[in-house]
BASE-870099 format. One record per residue: residue in one letter; chain; x, y, z of N, C-alpha, C, O in turn. Coordinates in nm, 4 decimals. Atoms other than C-alpha are relative to their C-alpha. Layout:
<vobas>
VOBA   aa   ch     n.east    n.north       n.up    ca.east   ca.north      ca.up     c.east    c.north       c.up     o.east    o.north       o.up
VOBA    A    A          X          Y          Z          X          Y          Z          X          Y          Z          X          Y          Z
...
</vobas>
This chain:
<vobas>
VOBA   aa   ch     n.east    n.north       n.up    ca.east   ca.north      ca.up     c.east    c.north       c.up     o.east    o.north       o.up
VOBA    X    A     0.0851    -0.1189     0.0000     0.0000     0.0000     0.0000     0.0890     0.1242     0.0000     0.1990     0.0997     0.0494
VOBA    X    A    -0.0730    -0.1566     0.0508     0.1513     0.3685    -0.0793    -0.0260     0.0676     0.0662    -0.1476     0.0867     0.0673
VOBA    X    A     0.0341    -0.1116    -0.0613     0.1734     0.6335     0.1500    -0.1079     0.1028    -0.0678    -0.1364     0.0893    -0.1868
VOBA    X    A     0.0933    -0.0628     0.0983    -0.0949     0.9167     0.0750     0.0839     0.1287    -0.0232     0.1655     0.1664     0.0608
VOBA    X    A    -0.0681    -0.1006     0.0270     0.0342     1.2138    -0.0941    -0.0366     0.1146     0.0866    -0.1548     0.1195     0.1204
VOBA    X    A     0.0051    -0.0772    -0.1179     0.0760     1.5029     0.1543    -0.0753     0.1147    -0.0641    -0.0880     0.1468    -0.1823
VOBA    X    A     0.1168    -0.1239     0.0353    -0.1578     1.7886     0.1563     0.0898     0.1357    -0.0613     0.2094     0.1508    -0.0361
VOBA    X    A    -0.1211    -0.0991     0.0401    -0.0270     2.1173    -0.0290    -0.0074     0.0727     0.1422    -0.1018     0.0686     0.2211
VOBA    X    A     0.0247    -0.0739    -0.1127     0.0943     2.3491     0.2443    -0.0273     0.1804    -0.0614     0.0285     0.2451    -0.1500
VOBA    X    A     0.0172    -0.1247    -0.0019    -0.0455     2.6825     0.2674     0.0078     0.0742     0.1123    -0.0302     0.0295     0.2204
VOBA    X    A     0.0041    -0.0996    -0.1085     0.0171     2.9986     0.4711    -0.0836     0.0949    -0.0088    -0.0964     0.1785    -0.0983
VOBA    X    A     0.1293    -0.0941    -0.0125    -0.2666     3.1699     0.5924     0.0316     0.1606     0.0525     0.0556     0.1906     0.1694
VOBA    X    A    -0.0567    -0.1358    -0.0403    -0.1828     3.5392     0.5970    -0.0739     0.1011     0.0774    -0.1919     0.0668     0.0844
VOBA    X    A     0.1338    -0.0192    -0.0601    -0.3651     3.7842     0.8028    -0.1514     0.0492    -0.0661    -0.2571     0.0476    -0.0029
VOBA    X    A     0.1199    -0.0577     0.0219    -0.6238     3.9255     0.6030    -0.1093    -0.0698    -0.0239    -0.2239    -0.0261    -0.0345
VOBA    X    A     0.1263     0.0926     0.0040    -0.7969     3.5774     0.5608    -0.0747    -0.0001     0.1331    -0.1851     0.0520     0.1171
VOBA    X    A     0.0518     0.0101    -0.0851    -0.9020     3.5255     0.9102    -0.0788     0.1595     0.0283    -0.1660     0.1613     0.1152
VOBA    X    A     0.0383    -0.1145    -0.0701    -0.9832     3.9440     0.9265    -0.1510    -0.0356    -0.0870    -0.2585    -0.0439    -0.0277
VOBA    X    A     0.0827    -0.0068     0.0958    -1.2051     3.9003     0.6243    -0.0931    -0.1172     0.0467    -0.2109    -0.0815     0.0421
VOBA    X    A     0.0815     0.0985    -0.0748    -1.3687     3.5976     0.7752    -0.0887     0.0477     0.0831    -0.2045     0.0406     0.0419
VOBA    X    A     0.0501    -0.0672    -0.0949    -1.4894     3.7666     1.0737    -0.0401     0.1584    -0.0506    -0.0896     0.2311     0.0355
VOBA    X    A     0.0338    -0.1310     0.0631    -1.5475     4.0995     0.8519    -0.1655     0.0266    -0.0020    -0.2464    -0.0505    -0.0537
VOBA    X    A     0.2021    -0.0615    -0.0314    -1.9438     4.2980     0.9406     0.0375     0.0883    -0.1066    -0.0611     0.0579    -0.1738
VOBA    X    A     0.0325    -0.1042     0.1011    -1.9015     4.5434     0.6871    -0.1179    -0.0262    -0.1182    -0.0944    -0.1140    -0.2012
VOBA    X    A     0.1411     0.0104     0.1456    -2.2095     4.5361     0.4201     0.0616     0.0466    -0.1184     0.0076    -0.0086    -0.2142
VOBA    X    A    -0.0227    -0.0274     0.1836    -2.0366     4.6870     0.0833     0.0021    -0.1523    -0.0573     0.0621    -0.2498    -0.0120
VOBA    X    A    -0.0193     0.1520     0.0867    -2.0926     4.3922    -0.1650     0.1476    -0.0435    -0.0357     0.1638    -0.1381    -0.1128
VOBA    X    A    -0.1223    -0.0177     0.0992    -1.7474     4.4129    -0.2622     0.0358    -0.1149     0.1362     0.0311    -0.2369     0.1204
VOBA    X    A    -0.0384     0.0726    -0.1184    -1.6395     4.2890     0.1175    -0.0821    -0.1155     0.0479    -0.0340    -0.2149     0.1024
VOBA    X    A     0.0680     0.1734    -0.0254    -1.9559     4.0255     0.1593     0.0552    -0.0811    -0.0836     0.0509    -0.2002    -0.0526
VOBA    X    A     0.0089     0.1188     0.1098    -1.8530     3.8571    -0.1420     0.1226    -0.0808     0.0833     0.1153    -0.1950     0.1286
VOBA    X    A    -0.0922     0.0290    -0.0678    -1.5060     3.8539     0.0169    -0.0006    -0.0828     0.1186     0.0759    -0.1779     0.1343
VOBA    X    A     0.0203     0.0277    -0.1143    -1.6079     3.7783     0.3269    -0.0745    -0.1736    -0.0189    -0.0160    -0.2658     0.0379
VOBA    X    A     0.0968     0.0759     0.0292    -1.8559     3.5110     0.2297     0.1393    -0.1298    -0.0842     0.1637    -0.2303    -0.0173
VOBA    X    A    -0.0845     0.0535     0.0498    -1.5596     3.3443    -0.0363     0.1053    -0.0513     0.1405     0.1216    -0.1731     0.1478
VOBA    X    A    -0.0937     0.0061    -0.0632    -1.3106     3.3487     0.2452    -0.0527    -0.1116     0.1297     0.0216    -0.1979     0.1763
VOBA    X    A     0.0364     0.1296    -0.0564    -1.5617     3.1341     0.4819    -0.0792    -0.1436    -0.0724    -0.1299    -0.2344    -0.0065
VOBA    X    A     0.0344     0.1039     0.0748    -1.6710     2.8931     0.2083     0.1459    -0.0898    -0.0608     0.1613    -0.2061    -0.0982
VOBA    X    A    -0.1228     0.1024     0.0148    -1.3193     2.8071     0.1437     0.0854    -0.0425     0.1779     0.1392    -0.1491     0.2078
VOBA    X    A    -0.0534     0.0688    -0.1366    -1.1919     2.7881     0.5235    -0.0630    -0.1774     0.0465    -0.0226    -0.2803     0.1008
VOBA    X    A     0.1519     0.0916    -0.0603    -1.4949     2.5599     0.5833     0.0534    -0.1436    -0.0315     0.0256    -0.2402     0.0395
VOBA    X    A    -0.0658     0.0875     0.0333    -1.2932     2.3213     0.4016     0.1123     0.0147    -0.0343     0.1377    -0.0646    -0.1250
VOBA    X    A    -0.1639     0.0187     0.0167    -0.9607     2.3592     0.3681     0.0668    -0.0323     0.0725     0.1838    -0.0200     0.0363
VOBA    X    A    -0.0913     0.0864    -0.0633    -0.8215     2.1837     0.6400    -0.0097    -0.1226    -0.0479     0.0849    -0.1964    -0.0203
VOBA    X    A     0.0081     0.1281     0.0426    -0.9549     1.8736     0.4641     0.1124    -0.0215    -0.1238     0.1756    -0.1229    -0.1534
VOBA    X    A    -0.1013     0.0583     0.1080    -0.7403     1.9627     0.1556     0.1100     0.0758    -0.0150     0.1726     0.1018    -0.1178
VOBA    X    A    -0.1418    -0.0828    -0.0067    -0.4660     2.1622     0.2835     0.0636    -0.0282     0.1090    -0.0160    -0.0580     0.1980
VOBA    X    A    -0.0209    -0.0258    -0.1173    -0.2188     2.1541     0.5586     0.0600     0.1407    -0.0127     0.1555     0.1776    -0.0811
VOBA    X    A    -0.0147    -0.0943    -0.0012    -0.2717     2.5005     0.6796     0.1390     0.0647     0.1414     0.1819     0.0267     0.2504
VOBA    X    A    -0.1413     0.0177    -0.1298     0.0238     2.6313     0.8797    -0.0033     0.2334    -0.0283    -0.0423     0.2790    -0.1358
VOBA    X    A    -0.0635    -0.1035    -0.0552     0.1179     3.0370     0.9909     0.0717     0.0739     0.0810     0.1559     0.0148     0.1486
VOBA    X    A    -0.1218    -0.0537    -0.0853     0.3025     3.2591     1.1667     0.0067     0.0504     0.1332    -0.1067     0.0320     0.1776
VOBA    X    A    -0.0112    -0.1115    -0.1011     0.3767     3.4642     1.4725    -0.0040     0.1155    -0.0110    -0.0230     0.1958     0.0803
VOBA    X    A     0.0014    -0.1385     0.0508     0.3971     3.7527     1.2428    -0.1835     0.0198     0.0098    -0.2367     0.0783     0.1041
VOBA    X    A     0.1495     0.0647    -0.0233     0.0041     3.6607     1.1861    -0.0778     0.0206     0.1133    -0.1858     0.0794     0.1187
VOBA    X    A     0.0792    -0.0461    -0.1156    -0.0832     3.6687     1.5161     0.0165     0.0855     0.0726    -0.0745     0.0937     0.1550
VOBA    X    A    -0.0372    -0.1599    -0.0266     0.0732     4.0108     1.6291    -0.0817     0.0418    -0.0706    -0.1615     0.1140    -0.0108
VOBA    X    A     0.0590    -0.0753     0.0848    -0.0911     4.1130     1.3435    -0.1540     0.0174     0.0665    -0.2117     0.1225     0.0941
VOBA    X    A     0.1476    -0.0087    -0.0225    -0.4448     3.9852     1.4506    -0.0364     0.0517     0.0931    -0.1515     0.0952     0.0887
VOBA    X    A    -0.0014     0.0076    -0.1035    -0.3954     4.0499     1.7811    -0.0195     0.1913     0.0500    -0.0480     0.2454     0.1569
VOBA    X    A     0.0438    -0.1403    -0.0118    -0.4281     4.4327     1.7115    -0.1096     0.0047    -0.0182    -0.1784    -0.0852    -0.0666
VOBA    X    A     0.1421    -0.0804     0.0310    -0.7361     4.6866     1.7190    -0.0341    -0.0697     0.1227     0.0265    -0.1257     0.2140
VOBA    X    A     0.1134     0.0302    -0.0615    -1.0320     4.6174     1.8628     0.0211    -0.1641     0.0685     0.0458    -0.2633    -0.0001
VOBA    X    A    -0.1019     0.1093    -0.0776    -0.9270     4.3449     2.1755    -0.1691    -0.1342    -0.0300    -0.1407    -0.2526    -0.0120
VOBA    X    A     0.0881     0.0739     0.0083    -1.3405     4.1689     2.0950     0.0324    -0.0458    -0.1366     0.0222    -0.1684    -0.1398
VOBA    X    A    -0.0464     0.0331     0.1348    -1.2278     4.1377     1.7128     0.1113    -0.0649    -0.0285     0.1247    -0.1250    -0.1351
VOBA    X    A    -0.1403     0.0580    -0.0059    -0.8752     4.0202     1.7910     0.0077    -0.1024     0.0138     0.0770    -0.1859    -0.0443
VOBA    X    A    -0.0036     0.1882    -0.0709    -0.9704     3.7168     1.9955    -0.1119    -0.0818    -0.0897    -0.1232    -0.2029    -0.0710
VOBA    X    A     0.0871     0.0905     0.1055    -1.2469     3.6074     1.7089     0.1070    -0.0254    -0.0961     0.1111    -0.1442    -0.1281
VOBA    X    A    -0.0682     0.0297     0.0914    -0.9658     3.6407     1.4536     0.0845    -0.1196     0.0619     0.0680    -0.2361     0.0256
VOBA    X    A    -0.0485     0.1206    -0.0352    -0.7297     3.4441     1.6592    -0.0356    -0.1144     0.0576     0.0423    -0.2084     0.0733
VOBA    X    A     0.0444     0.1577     0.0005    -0.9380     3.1726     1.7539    -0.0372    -0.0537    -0.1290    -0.0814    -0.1683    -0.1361
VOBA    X    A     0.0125     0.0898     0.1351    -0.9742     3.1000     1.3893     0.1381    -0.0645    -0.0223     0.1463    -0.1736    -0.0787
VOBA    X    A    -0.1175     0.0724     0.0372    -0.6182     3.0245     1.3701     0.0683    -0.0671     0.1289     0.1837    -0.1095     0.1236
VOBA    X    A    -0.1059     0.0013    -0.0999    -0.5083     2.9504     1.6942     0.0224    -0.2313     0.0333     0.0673    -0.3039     0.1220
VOBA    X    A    -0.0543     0.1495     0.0126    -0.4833     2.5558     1.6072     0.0966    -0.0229    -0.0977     0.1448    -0.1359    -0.1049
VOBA    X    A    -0.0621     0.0126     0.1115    -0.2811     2.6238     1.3074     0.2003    -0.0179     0.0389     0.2717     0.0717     0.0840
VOBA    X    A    -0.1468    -0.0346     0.0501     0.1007     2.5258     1.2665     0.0437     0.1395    -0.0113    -0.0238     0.2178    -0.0781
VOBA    X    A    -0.0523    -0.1320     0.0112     0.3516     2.8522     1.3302     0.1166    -0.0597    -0.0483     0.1746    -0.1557     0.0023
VOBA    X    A    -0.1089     0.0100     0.0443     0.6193     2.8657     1.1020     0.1053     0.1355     0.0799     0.0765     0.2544     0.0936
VOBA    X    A    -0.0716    -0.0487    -0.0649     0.9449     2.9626     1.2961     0.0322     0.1364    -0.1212    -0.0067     0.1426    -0.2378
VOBA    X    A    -0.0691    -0.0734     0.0540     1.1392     3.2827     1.2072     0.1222     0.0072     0.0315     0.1841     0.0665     0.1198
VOBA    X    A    -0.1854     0.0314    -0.0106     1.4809     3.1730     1.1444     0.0324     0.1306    -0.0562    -0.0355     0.2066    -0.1254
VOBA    X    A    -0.0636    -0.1221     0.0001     1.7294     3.4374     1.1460     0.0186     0.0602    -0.1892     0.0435     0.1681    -0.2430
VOBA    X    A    -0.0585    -0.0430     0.1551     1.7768     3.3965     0.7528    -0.1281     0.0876    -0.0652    -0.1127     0.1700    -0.1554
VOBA    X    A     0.1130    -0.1056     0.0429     1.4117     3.5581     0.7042     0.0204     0.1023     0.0213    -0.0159     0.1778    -0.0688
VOBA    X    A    -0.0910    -0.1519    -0.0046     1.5745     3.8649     0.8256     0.0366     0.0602    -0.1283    -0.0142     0.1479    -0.1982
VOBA    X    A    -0.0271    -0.0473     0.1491     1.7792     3.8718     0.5354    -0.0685    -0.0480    -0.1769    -0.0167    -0.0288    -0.2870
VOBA    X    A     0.0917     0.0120     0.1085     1.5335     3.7690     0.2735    -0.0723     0.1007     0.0014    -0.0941     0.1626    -0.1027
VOBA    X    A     0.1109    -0.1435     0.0107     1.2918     4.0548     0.3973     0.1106     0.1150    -0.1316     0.0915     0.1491    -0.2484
VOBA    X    A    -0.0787    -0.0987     0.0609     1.5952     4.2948     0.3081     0.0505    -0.0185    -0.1490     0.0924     0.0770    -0.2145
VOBA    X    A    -0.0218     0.0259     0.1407     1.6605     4.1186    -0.0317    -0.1740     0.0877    -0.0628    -0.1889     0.1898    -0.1300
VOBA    X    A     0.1024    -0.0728     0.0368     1.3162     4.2165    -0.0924    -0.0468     0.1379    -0.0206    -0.1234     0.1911    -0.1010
VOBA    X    A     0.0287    -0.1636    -0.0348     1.3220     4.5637     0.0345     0.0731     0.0321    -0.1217     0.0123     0.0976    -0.2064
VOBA    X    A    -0.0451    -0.0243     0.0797     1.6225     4.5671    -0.2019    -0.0487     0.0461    -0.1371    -0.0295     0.1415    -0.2125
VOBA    X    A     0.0535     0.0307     0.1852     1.4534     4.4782    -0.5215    -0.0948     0.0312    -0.0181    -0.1687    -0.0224    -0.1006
VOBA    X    A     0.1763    -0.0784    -0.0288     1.1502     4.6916    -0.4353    -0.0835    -0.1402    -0.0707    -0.1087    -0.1480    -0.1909
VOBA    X    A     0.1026     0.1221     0.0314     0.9286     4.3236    -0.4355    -0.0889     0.0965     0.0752    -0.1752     0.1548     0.0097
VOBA    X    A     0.1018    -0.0294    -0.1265     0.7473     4.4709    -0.1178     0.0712     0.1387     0.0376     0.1877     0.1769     0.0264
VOBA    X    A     0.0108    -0.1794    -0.0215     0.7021     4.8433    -0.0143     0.0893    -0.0322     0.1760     0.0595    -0.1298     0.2448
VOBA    X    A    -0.0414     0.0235    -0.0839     0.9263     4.8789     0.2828    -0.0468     0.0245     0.1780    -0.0194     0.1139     0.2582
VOBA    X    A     0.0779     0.0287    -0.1153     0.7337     4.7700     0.5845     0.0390    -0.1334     0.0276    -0.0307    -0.2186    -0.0274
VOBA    X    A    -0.0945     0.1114    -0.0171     0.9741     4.4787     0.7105    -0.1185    -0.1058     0.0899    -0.1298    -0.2283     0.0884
VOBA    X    A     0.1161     0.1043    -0.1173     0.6691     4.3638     0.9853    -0.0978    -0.0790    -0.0828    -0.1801    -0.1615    -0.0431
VOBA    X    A     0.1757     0.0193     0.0604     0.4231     4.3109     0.7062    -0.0065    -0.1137    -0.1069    -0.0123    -0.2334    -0.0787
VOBA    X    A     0.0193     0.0800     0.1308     0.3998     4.1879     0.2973     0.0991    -0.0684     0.0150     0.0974    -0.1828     0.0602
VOBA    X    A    -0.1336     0.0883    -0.0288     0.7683     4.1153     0.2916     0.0421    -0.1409     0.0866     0.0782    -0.2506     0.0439
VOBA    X    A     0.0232     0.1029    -0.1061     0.7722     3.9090     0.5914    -0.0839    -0.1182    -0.0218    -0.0585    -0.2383    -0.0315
VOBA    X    A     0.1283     0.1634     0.0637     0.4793     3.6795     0.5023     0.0499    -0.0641    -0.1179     0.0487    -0.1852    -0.1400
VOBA    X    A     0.0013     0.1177     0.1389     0.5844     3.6148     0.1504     0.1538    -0.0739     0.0710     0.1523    -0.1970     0.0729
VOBA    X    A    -0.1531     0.0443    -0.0639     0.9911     3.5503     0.3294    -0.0388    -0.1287     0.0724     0.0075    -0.2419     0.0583
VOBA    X    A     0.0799     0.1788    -0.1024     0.7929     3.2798     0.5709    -0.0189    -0.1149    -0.1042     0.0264    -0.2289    -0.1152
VOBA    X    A     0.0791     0.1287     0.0797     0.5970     3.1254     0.3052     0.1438    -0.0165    -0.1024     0.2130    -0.0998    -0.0439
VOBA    X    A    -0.1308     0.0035     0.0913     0.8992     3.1224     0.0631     0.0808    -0.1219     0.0673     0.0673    -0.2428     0.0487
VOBA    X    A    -0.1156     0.0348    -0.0699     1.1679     3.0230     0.2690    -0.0694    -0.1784     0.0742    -0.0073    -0.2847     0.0705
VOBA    X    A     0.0563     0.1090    -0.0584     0.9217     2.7550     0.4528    -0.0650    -0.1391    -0.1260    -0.1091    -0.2536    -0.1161
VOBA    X    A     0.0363     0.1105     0.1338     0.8499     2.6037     0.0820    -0.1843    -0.0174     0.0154    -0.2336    -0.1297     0.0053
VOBA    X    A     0.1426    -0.0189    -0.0213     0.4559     2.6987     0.1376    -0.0441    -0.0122    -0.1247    -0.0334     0.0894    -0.1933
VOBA    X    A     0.0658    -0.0070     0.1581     0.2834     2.5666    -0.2121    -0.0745     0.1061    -0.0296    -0.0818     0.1509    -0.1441
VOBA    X    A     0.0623    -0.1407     0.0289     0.0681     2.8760    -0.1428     0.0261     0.0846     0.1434     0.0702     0.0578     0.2552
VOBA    X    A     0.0223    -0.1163    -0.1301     0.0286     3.1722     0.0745    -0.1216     0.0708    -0.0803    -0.1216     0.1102    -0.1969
VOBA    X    A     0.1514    -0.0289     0.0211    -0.3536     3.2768     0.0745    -0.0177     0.1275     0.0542    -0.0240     0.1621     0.1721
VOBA    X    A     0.0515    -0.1890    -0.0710    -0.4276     3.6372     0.1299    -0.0940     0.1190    -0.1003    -0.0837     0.1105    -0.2226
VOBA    X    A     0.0888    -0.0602     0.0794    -0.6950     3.9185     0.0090     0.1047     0.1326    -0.0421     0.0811     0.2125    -0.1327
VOBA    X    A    -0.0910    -0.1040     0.0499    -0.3899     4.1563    -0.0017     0.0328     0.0007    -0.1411     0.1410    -0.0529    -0.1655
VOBA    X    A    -0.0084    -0.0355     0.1235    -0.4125     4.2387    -0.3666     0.0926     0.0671    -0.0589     0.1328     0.0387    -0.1718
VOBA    X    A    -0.1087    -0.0751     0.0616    -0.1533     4.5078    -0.3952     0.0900    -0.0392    -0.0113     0.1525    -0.0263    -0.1166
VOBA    X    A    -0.1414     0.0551     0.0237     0.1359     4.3314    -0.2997     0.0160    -0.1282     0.0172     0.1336    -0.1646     0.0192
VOBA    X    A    -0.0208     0.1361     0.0108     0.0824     3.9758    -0.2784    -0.0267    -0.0806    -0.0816     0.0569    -0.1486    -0.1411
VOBA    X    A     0.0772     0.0360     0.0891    -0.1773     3.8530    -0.4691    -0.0242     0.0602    -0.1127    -0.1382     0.1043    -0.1268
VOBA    X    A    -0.0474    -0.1531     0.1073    -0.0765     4.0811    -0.7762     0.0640    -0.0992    -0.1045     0.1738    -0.1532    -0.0912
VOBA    X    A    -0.0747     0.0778     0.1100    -0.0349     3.8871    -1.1095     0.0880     0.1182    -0.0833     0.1502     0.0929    -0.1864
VOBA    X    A    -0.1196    -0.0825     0.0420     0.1685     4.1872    -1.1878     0.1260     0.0160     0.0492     0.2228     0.0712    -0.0030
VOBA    X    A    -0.1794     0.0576    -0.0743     0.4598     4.0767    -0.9285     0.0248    -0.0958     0.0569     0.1012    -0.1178     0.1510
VOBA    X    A    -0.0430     0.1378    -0.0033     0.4355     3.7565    -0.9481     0.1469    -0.0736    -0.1101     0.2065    -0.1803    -0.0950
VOBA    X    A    -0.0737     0.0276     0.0966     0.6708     3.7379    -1.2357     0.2025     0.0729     0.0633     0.3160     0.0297     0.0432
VOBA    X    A    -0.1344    -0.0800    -0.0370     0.9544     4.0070    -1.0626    -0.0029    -0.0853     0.1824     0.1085    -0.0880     0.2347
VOBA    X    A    -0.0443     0.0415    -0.0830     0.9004     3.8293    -0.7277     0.0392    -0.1655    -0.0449     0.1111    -0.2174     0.0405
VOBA    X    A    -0.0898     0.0733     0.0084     1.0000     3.5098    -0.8840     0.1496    -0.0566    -0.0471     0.2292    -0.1473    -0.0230
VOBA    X    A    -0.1467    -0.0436     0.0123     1.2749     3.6367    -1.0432     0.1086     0.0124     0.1007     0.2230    -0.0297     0.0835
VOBA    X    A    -0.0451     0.0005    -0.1053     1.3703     3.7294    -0.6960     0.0718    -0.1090     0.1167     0.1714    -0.1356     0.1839
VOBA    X    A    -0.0438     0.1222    -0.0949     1.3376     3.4585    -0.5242     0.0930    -0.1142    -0.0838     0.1421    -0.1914    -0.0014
VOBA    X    A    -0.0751     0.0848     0.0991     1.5368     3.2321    -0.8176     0.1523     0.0508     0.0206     0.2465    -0.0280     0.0120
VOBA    X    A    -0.0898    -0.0422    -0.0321     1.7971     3.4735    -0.7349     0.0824    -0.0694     0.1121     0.1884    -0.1320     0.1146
VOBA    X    A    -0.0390     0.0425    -0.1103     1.7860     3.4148    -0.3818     0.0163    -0.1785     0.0480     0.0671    -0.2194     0.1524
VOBA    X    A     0.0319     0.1180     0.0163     1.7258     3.0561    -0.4331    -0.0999    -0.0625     0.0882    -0.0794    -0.1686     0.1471
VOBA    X    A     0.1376     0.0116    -0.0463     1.3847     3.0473    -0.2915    -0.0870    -0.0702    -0.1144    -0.0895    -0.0643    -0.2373
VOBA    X    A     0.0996     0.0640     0.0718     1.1065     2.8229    -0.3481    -0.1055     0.1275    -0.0095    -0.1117     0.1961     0.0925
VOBA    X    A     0.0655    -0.0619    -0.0063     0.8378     3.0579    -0.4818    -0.1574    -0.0515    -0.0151    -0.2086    -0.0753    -0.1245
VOBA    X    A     0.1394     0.0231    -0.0530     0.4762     2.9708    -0.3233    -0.0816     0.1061    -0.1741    -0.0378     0.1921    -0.2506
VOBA    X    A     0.0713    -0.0629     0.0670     0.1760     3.0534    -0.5483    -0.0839     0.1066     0.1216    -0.1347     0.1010     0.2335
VOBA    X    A     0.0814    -0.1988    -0.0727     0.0294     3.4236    -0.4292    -0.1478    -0.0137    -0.0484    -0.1802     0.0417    -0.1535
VOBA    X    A     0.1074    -0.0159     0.0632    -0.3443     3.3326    -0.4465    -0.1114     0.0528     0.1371    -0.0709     0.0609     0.2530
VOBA    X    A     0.1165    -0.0316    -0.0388    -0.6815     3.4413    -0.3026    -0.0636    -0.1058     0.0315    -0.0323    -0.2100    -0.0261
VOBA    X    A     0.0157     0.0972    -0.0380    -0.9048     3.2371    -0.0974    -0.0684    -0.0582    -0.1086    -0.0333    -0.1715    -0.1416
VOBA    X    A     0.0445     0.0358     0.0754    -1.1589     3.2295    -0.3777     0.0855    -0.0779    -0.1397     0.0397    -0.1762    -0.1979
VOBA    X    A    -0.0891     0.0893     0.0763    -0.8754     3.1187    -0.6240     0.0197    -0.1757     0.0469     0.0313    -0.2640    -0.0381
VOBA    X    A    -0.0212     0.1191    -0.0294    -0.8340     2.8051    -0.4401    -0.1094    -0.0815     0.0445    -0.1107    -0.2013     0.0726
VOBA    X    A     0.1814     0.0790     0.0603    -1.2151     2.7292    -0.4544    -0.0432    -0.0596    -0.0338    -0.1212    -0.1510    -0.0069
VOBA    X    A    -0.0144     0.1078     0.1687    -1.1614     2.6394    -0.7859     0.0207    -0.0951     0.0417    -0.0520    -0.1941     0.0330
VOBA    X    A    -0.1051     0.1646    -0.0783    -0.9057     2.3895    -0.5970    -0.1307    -0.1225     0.0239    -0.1385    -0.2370    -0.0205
VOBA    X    A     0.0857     0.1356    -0.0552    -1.2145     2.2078    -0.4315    -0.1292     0.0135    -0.0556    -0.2275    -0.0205     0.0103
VOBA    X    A     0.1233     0.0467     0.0883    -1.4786     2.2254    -0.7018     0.0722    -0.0577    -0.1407     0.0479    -0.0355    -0.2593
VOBA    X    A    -0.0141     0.1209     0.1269    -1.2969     1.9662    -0.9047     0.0976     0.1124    -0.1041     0.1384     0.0619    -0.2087
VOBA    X    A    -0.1242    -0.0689     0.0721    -1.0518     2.2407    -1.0643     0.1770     0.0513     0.0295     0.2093     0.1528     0.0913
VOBA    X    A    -0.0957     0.0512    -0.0213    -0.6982     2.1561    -1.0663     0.0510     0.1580     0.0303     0.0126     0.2531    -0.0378
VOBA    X    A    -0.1010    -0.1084     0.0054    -0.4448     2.4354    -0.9174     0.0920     0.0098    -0.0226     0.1469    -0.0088     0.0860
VOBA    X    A    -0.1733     0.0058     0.0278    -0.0998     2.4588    -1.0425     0.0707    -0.0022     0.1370     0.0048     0.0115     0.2401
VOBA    X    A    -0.0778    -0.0376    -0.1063     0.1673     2.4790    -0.7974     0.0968     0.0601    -0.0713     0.1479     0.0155    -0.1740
VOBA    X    A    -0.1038    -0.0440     0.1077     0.4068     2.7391    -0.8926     0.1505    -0.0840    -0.0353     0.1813    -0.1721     0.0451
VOBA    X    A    -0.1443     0.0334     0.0216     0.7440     2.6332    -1.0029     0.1523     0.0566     0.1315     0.1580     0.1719     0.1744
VOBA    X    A    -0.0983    -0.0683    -0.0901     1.0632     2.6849    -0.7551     0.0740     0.1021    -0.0556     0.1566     0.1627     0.0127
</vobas>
């Protein structure tokens, strides 16, 4: 009998769990909101989901009744360590203007998921993560650095994943 093939890993960044727990009414944010708990709902069945410590600083701000709903959505999840070499991956980044220089934030998450070989990192951050316009210069980057480069998708992107539509995994 054959071992079973291991689940892809993904890193859950913060704006999934904010957007989860998100009251706002613009349609733009239910849809979001609504996408983001129709794929949680199942994705521990076809992912192993894993994040950070950066993640939960993150959530752990604002509003202290909103903080502790966000982090009890994750607070069973795998934390990927921050070895000292994510340090200098942020700053390769800062370098090569990938990520706007905010070392706590974009940088940092994609450096985790990178460096940790994360098949994805899931986030609604559009500008700088989930951006099929720097997906192409951050894997340049990371090929440099000799980073595995995670696919940068949306929760609804990986939807597709579990209605029978295959997801790539990017290339290293």
């Amino acid at each position: 009998m054959s071992e079973p093939t291991s689940k892809p890993r993904v890193y859950v960044e913060t704006t999934v769990p904010s957007f989860y727990h998100e009251d706002r009414t613009e349609p733009d944010i239910v849809a979001r909101r609504n996408w983001t708990r129709q794929w949680w709902d199942g994705a521990a069945d076809r992912y192993q989901l894993v994040t950070s410590p950066a993640v939960l600083e993150e959530l752990a701000g604002g509003n202290a009744d909103r903080s502790a709903e966000r982090l009890l959505l994750v607070r069973n999840l795998p934390l990927l360590n921050i070895e000292p070499a994510i340090a200098e991956i942020v700053q390769a980044y800062l370098q090569h203007k990938v990520m706007p220089a905010d070392p706590a934030g974009d940088a940092l998450h994609l450096a985790l998921a990178s460096f940790h070989k994360c098949d994805f990192l899931v986030t609604w951050n559009c500008r700088h993560l989930a951006n099929a316009n720097k997906f192409g210069h951050i894997r340049r980057v990371n090929a440099l650095l000799g980073l595995f480069s995670p696919a940068l998708v949306t929760p609804l992107e990986l939807l597709g994943a579990s209605n029978g539509i295959e997801t790539e995994r990017s290339g290293d």
